[in-house]
C-alpha positions in Angstrom: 2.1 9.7 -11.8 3.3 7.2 -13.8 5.3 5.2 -11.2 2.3 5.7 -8.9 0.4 4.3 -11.6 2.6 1.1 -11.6 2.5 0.5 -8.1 -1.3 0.5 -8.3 -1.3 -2.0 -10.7 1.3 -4.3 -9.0 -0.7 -3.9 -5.7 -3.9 -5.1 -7.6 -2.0 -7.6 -9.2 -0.8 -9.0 -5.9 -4.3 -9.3 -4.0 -5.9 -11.1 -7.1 -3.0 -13.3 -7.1 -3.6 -13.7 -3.4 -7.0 -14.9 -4.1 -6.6 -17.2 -7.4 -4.0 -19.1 -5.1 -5.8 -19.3 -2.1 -9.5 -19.8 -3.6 -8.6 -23.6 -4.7 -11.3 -22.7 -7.7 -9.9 -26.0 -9.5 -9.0 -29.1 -8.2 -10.1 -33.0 -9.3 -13.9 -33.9 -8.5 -12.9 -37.5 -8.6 -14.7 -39.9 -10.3 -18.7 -39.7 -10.4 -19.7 -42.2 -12.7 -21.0 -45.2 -10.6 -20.6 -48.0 -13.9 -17.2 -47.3 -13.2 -16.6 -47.5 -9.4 -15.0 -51.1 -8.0 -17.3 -50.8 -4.7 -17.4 -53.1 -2.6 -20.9 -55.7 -2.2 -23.5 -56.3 -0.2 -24.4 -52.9 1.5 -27.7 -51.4 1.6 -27.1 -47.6 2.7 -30.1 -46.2 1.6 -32.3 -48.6 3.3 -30.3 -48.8 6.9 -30.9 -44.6 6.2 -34.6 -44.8 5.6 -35.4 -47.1 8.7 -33.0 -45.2 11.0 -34.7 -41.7 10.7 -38.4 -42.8 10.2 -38.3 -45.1 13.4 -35.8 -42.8 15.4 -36.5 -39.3 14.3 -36.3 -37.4 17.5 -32.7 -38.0 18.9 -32.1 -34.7 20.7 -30.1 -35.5 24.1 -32.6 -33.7 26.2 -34.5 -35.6 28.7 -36.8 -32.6 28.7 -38.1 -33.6 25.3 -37.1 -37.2 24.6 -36.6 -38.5 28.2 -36.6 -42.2 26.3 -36.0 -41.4 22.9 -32.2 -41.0 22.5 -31.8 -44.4 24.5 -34.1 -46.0 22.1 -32.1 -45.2 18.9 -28.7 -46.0 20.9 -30.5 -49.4 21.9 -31.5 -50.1 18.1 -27.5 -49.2 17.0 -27.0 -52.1 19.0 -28.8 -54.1 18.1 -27.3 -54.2 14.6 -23.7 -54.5 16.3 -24.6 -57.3 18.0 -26.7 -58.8 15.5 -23.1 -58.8 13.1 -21.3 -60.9 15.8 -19.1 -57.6 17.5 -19.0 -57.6 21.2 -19.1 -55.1 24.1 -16.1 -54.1 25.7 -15.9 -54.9 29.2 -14.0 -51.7 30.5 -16.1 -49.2 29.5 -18.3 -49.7 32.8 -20.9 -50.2 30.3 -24.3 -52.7 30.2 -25.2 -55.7 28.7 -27.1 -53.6 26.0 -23.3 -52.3 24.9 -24.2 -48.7 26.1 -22.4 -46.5 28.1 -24.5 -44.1 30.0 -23.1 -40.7 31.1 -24.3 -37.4 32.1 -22.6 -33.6 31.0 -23.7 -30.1 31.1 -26.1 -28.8 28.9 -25.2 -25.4 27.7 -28.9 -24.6 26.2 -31.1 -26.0 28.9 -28.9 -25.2 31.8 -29.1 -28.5 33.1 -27.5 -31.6 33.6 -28.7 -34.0 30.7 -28.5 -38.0 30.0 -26.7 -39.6 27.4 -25.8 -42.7 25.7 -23.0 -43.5 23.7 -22.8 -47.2 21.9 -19.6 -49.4 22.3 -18.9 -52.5 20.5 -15.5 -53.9 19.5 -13.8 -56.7 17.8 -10.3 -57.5 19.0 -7.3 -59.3 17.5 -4.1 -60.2 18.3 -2.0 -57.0 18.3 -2.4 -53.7 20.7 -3.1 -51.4 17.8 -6.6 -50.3 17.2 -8.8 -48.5 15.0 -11.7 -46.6 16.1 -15.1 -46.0 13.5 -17.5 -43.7 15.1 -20.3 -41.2 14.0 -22.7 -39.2 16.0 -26.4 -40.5 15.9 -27.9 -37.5 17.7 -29.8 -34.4 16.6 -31.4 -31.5 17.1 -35.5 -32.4 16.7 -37.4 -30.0 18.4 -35.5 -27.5 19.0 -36.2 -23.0 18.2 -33.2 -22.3 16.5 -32.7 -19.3 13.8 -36.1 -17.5 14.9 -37.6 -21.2 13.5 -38.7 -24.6 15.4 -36.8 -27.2 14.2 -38.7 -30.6 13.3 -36.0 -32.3 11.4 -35.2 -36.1 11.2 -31.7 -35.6 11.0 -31.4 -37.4 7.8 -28.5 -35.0 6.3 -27.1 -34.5 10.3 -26.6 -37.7 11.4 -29.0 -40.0 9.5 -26.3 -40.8 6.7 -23.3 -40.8 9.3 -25.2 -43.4 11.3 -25.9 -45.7 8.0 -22.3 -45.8 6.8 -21.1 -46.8 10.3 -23.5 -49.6 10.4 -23.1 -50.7 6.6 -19.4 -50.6 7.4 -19.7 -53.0 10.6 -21.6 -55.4 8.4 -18.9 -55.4 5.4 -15.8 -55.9 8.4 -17.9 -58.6 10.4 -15.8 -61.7 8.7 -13.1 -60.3 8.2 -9.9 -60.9 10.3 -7.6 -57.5 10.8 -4.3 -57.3 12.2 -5.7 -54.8 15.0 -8.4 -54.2 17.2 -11.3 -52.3 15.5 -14.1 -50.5 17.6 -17.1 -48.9 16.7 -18.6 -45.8 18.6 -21.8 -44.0 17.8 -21.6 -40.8 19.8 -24.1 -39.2 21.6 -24.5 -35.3 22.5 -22.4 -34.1 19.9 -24.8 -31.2 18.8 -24.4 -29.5 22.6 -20.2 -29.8 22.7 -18.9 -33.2 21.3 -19.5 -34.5 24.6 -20.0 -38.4 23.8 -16.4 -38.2 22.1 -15.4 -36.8 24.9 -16.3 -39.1 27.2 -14.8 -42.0 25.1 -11.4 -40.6 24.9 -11.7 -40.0 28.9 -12.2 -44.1 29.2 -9.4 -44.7 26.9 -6.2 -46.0 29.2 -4.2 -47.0 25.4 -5.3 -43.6 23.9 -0.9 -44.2 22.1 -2.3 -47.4 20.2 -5.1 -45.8 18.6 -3.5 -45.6 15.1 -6.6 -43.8 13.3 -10.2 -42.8 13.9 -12.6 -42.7 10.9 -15.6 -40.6 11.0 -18.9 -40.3 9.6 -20.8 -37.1 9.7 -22.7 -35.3 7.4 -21.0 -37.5 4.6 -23.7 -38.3 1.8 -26.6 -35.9 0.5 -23.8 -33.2 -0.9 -22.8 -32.7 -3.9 -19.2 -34.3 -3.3 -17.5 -36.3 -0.7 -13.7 -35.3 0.7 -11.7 -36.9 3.1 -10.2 -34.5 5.7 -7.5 -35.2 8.1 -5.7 -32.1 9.2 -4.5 -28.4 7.6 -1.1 -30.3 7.0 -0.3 -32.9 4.6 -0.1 -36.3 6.0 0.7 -39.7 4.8 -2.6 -41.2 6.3 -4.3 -38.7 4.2 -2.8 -39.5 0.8 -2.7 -43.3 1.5 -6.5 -43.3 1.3 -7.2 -40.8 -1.4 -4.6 -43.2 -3.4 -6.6 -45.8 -2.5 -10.1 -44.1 -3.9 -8.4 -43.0 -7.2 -7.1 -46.5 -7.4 -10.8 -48.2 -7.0 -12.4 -44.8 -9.2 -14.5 -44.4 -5.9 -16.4 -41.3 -6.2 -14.2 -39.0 -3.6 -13.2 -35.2 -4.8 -9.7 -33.7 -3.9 -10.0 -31.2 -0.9 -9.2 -27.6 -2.5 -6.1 -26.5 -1.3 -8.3 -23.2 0.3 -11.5 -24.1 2.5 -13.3 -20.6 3.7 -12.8 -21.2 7.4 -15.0 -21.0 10.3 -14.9 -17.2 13.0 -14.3 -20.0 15.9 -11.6 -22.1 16.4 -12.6 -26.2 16.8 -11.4 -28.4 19.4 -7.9 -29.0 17.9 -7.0 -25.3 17.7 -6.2 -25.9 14.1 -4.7 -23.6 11.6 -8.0 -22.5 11.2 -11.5 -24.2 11.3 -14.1 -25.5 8.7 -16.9 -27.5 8.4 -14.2 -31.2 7.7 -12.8 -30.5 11.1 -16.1 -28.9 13.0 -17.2 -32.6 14.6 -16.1 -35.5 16.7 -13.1 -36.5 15.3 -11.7 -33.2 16.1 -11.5 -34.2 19.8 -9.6 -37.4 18.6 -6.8 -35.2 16.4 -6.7 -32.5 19.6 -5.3 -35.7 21.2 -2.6 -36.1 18.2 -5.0 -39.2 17.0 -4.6 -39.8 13.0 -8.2 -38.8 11.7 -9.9 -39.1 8.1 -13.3 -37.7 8.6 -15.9 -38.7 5.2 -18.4 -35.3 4.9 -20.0 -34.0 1.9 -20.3 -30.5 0.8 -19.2 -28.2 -2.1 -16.3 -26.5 -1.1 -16.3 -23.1 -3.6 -14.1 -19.9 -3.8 -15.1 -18.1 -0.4 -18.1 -20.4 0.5 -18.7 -23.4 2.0 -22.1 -25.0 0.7 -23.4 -28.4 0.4 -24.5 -28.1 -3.1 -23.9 -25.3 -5.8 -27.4 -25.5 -6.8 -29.4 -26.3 -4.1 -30.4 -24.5 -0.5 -28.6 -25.7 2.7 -30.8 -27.8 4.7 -28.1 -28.4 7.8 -30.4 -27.1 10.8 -33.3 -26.1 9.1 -36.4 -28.0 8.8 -35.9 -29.4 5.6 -32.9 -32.4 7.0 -36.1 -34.2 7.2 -36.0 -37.6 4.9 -39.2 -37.1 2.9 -37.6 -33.5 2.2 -34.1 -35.0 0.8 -35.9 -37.6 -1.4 -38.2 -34.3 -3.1 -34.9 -33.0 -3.1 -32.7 -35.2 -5.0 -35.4 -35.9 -7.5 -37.0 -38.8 -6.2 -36.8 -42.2 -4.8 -34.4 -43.4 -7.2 -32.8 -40.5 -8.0 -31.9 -39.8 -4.2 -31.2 -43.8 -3.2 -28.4 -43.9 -6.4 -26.6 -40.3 -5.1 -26.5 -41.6 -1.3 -26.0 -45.2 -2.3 -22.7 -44.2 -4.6 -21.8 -41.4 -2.0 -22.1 -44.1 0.7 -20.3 -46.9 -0.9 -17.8 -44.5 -1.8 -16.9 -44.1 1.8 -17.4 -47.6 3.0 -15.5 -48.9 0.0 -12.4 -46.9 1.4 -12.3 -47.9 4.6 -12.3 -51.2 3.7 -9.7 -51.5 0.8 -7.6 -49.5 3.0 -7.8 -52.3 5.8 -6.8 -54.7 3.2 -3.5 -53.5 2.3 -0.7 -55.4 4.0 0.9 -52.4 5.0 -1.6 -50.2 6.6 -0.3 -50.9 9.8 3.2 -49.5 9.2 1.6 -46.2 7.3 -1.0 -45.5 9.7 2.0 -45.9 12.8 4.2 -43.9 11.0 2.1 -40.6 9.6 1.6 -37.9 12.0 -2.0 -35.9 12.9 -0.4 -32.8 11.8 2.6 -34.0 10.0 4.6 -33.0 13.2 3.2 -29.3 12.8 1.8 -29.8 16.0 3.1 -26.4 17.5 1.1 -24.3 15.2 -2.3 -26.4 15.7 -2.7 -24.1 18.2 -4.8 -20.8 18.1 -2.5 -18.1 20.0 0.1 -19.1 17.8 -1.6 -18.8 14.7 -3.0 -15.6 16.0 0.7 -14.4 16.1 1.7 -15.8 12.9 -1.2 -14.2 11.4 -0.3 -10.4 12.9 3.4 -10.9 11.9 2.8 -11.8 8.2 0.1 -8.8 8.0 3.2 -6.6 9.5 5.5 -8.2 7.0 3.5 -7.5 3.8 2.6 -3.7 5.2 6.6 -3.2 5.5 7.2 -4.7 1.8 4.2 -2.4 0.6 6.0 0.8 2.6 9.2 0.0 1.2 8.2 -0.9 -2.3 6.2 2.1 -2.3 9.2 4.6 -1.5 11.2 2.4 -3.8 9.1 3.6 -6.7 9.8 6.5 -6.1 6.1 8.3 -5.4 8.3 10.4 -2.6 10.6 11.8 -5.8 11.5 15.3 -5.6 8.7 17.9 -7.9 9.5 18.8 -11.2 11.1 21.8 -11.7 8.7 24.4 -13.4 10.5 27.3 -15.6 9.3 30.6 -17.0 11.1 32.9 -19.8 11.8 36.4 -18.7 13.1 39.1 -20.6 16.0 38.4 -18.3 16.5 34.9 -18.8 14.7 31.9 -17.9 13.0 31.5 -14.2 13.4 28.1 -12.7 10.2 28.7 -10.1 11.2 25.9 -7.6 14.5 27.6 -6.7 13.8 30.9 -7.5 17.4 31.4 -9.9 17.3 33.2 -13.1 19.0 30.6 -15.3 20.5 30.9 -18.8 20.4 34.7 -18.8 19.4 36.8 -21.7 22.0 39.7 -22.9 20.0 40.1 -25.9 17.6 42.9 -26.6 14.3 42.7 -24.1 11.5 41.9 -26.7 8.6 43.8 -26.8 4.9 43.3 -25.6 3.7 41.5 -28.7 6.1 39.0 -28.7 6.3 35.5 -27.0 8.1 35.6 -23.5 7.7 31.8 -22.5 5.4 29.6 -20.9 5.9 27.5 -17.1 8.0 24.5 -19.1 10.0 26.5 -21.1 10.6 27.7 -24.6 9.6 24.2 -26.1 6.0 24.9 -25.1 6.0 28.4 -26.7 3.1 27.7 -29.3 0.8 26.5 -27.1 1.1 28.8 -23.9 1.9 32.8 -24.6 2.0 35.5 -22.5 1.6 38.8 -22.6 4.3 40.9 -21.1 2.9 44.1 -18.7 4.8 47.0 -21.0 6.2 48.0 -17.6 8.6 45.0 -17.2 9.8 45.3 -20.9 11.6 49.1 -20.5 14.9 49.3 -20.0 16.8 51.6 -18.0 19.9 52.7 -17.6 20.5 51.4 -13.8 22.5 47.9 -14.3 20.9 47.0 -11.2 17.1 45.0 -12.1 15.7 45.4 -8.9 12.4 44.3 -10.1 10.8 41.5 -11.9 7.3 39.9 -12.3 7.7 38.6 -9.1 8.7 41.3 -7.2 12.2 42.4 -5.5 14.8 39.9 -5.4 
């Protein structure tokens, strides 16, 4: 019992360890005082949000229920790219609007839908290039969860769609060594399909050197930056970069509860950082940093610890958020510093002479390419389950729980009985005792004063026949 007793505790032991390591329950928040932050000047996030989502609330790529309306927000996106002096790119097949129009297959409505993704670039000398996109649809009108959606968007993409812009402003006069594009996606609710299409027009798809993203990154109660289950340089070159500047950017937790379906990349395993477009860029072996906010927490994945989740509900509507984050200024000061925070690394990161030679060098996966893929994860996964339930067999015979019984013993007038083998041991040429007195007990004389036994008269006479052909447990 006792060694049974140890192997219970070690087991219990072992799963809670499991868990502590794996939970990620403390890592650094970053900094989150704004006095302190070196952002970078002359944004307005909160504003480019608060236009975006009133004017263009219904951006659902269905032509059943906005046949103009996705094209108009598109168009508007634009307009602000062209308005900061970037240009359309001329293989693309695109219009003069800077639009590239494309059809796919809607999964929901069974039919083949319209869509717009917007192009604009500004080149330099060199063949490298970077690529900043973010998804401006949503889902608007749309039954979803037993409920009809009427949402804005503002969490999903409203914020995305501001930090892209507000970016494109801050990079407008300044000259990069590399070509730097910026994509706002279309139809990524129904499959990703306007990142889809703009790695399928991309002839160079070996100079692209990193793709930022934008989605769902403002509103929670922290901002990370994700760019694969591996550690890579490209990752830790911009986190060194927001602890550098005291930018308001939380570690990722070294555990995030992952998602039942696999994403696009076939990563280790799936979570919200990797469940968007830039996920089709790092299934091409594209560097990725992808700017979301959420609270990642032991076994959960929420965007705030003490608020609801408003992601496709009808409450990712703008008026909503502001009530929300208690009030106008309140909710411009947490999306403004959450904002900045992103914008502030993409930019200070494009500064540095040798971002260039990092971003060329790092890997998407840190060369763990091979296992970004689901079947063999899926065999990793049953081998180290078969592993630990080999240790657990072994360490449980190895305790010995499988030792042999105790032997049990009981005093005879003959000698002592040793029950498991069924030997008279120790035999007794003394006089037999009589009826009153103590014969034994099943351990043995050391247990006499606390089990007697009364001896049947008939097993205490002697006789004269040398030959004891009978005991209390019958013939021999």
């Amino acid at each position: 019992m006792k060694k049974r007793f140890i192997l219970y505790l070690v087991a219990i032991f072992s799963v809670v360890f499991m868990i502590f390591a794996l939970s990620g329950c403390t890592y650094n928040k970053g900094n989150q005082d704004v006095s302190v932050a070196n952002f970078v000047q002359g944004t307005t996030p909160y504003e480019t949000l608060k236009t975006f989502v009133n004017e263009f609330p219904n951006r659902t790529s269905i032509q059943q229920i906005a046949p103009n309306n996705t094209k108009d927000a598109a168009l508007w996106i634009a307009s602000k790219l062209k308005e900061f002096g970037y240009e359309t790119p001329y293989n693309l097949g695109t219009d003069n609007e800077g639009l590239d129009i494309f059809t796919y297959e809607n999964t929901i409505t069974n039919k083949t839908e319209m869509a717009y993704n917007v192009v604009f670039k500004k080149e330099s000398s060199s063949n490298k290039k970077v690529v900043i996109g973010t998804h401006f649809d949503n889902v608007y009108d749309l039954t979803l969860n037993n409920g009809r959606l009427m949402t804005d968007g503002t969490y999903d993409n409203g914020v995305g769609v501001a930090t892209l812009i507000e970016t494109a402003r801050v990079l407008k006069d300044k000259t990069l060594p590399f070509d730097l594009e910026f994509v706002a996606f279309d139809a990524q609710e129904f499959g990703w399909y306007g990142s889809k299409r703009y790695l399928s027009n991309q002839l160079d798809k070996e100079n692209i050197i990193l793709m930022i993203n934008f989605d769902k990154n403002a509103i929670g109660d922290y901002v990370y930056m994700y760019s694969s289950e591996a550690k890579t340089k490209h990752n830790k070159y911009f986190y060194d970069i927001a602890k550098e500047n005291n930018l308001c950017i939380a570690d990722l937790p070294s555990y995030r509860f992952p998602m039942l379906e696999a994403a696009p990349s076939n990563s280790y395993y799936s979570n919200d950082s990797n469940w968007t477009d830039s996920d089709i860029f790092l299934a091409e072996g594209i560097n990725i940093i992808n700017f979301i906010s959420l609270n990642y927490q032991v076994f959960k994945e929420s965007e705030s610890s003490n608020r609801k989740n408003i992601l496709y509900t009808e409450n990712d509507n703008f008026s909503y958020v502001v009530d929300m984050l208690g009030g106008e200024n309140d909710a411009k000061a947490l999306i403004d510093k959450q904002i900045n925070s992103a914008i502030s690394s993409v930019v200070y990161a494009f500064e540095k002479e040798d971002f260039v030679d990092v971003m060329s060098v790092s890997k998407a996966n840190n060369g763990m390419d091979i296992f970004a893929n689901s079947t063999i994860m899926m065999i990793i996964t049953f081998a180290f389950i078969g592993v630990v339930i080999i240790a657990l067999v072994i360490l449980y015979y190895a305790l010995g729980t499988k030792a042999k019984a105790h032997d049990v013993y009981v005093n005879t007038i003959y000698g002592r009985l040793n029950k498991t083998t069924g030997k008279i041991e120790n035999v007794n040429t003394a006089e037999p005792k009589t009826s009153g007195e103590n014969v034994g007990s099943v351990f043995g004389s050391e247990f006499d004063n606390q089990n007697k036994t009364n001896v049947d008269a008939e097993q205490n006479k002697t006789t004269t026949n040398s030959d004891k052909t009978n005991d209390i447990f019958g013939d021999f």
